[in-house]
N, C-alpha and C positions, 0 to 999 in steps of 0.2 A: 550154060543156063545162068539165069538171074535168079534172082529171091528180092524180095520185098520185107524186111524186118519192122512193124508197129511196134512201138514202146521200146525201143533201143537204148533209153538209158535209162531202165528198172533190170534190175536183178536178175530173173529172166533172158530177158528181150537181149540185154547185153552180152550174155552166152552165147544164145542163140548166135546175132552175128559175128562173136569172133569165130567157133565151130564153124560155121560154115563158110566164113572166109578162107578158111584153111583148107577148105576141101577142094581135090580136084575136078569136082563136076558141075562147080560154080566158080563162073568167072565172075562177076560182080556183086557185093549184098549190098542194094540199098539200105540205109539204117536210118529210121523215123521216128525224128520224136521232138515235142515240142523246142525245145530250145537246137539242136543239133548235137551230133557225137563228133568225136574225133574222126576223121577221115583216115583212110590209105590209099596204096595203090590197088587194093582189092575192094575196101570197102567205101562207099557213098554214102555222106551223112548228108540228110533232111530236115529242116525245121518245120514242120507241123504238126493242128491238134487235132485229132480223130473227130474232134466235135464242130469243128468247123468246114463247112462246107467251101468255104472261099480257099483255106488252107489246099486242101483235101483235091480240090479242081486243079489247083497250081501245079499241086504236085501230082496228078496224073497226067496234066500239061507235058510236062517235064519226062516222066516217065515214057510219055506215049512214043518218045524218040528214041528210045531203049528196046533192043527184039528180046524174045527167049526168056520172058517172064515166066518162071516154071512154078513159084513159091513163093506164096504170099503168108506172113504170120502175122495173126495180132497179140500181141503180147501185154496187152494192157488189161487193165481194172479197177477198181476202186471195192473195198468192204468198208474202211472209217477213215474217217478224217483226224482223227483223236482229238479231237473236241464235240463238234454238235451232232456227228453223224457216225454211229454206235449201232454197231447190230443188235437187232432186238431179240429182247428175253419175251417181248407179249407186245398182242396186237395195241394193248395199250402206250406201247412206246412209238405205235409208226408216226410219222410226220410228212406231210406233202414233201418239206424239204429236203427229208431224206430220200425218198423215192425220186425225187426228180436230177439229184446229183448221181445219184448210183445207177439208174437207169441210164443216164446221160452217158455215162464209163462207160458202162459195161454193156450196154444194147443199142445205146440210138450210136456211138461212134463207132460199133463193129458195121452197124449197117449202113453206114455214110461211105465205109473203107469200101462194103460191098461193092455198094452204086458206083465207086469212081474207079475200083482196081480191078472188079471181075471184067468190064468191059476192053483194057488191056492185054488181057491174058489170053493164051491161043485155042482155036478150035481144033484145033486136031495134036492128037498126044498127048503122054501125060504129065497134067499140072494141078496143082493144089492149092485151097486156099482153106486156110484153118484159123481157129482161133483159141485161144485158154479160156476154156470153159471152166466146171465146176464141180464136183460129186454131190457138191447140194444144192446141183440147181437141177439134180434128177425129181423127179415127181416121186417115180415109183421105190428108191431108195430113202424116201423120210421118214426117218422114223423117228426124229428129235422136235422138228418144230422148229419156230424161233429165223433170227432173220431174215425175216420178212421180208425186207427187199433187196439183198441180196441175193437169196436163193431166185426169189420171182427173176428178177435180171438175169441171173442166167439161165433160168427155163426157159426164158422170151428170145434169147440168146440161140439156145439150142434149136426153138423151133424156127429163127430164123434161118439158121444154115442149114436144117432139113428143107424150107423152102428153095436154096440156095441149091441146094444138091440137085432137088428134081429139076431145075429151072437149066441149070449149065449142064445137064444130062442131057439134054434133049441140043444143045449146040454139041458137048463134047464128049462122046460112052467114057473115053479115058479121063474125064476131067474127076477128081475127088475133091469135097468140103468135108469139114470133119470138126468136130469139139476135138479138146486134148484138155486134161486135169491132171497137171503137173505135181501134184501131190502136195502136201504142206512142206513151203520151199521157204529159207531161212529169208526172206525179202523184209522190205517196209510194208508191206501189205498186212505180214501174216505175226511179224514181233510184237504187236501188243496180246496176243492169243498164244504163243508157243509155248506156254506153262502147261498146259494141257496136252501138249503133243507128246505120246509116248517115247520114252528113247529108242531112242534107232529111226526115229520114224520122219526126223525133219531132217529134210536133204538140204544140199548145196543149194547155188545156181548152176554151180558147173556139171555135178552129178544130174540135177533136174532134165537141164539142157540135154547133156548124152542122152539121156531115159527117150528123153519126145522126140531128139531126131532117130533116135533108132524107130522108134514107133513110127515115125513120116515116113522113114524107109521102107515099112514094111505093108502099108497103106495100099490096099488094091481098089479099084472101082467098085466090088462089092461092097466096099465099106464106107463108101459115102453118104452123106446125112447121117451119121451116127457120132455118139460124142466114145471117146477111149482113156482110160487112163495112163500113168507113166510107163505099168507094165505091159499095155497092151490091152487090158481086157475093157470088153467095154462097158459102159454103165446105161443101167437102161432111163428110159426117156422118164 
């Protein structure tokens, strides 16, 4: 089998493909990410950006030469830029600007991944395409409030891969899409906010990584369209 690794060189993402490099029931993990990773004899480094479509064709181009696409991750996201785009305390802080860089991360590139990597992927058997979702881009779990468009990107997020799910259900019963919320992982994403994060509570990448492929491991077609977090359980929509 193959794998398809988005955001290869974040935190994350970079777990992700050496774990699964290492495994034997993948022979090759592509690794994507804008500038490119280090290559091997097991792993495939990529230069592309989730958000561009020119990118994003190339490298399906490419891909489409490749059989046994079983696993597809997006590993990317955006919450601050640590200057002008800050998650907000009140609706009085949203900005066009902000919503249109965070949205751009976190929904319109997972859905661009959609468009050019689910049509790759096989009809019959089972294969995955997932992404890192959120616990607060659940609706029915807020009970804090507050960034604004953050949380929105990934509720828009979640409902796109429940569209996702019923859509390649109807090509493939064995096919699953799936959210995953890797919990608060020591990255660039999440170090300007881990003051707040209880002890014990902020993982590795490497611990993170283990947590989701076991959880991918354990992923049956009942579980499709639904978002899970690192231990399994899942968070509702």
């Amino acid at each position: 089998m193959q794998a398809v690794v988005f955001g290869a060189s974040g935190g994350i993402g970079a777990e992700l493909v050496s774990q699964l490099s290492r495994r034997a029931d993948f022979n090759r993990v592509h690794a994507v990410s804008r500038h490119g990773t280090p290559a091997s004899s097991k792993i495939a480094s990529h230069a592309a950006d989730i958000t561009s479509e020119a990118d994003l064709a190339k490298l399906a181009d490419a891909l489409a030469q490749k059989q046994n696409i079983r696993l597809v991750i997006i590993a990317t996201g955006m919450l601050s830029d640590g200057q002008d785009v800050q998650p907000e305390k009140s609706y009085r802080q949203q900005s066009m600007q902000a919503f249109e860089q965070v949205f751009r991360a976190n929904t319109f590139g997972p859905a661009l991944v959609a468009r050019y990597l689910l049509p790759l992927m096989p009809r019959k058997g089972r294969a995955l395409f997932l992404a890192l979702s959120a616990r607060v881009g659940s609706i029915g779990d807020n009970r804090l409030g507050g960034w604004h468009a953050y949380r929105a990107s990934k509720a828009a997020l979640n409902m796109l891969l429940r569209n996702y799910a019923i859509e390649q259900a109807r090509r493939n019963s064995d096919f699953i899409v799936a959210g995953l919320h890797p919990g608060t992982v020591d990255t660039r994403l999440s170090q300007p906010f881990q003051r707040n994060v209880p002890d014990g509570q902020l993982l590795t990448p490497q611990i993170a990584a283990e947590h989701l492929l076991r959880v991918i491991d354990g992923l049956t077609p009942g579980d499709t369209g639904k978002c899970f977090d690192w231990a399994g359980k899942e968070i509702p929509a």
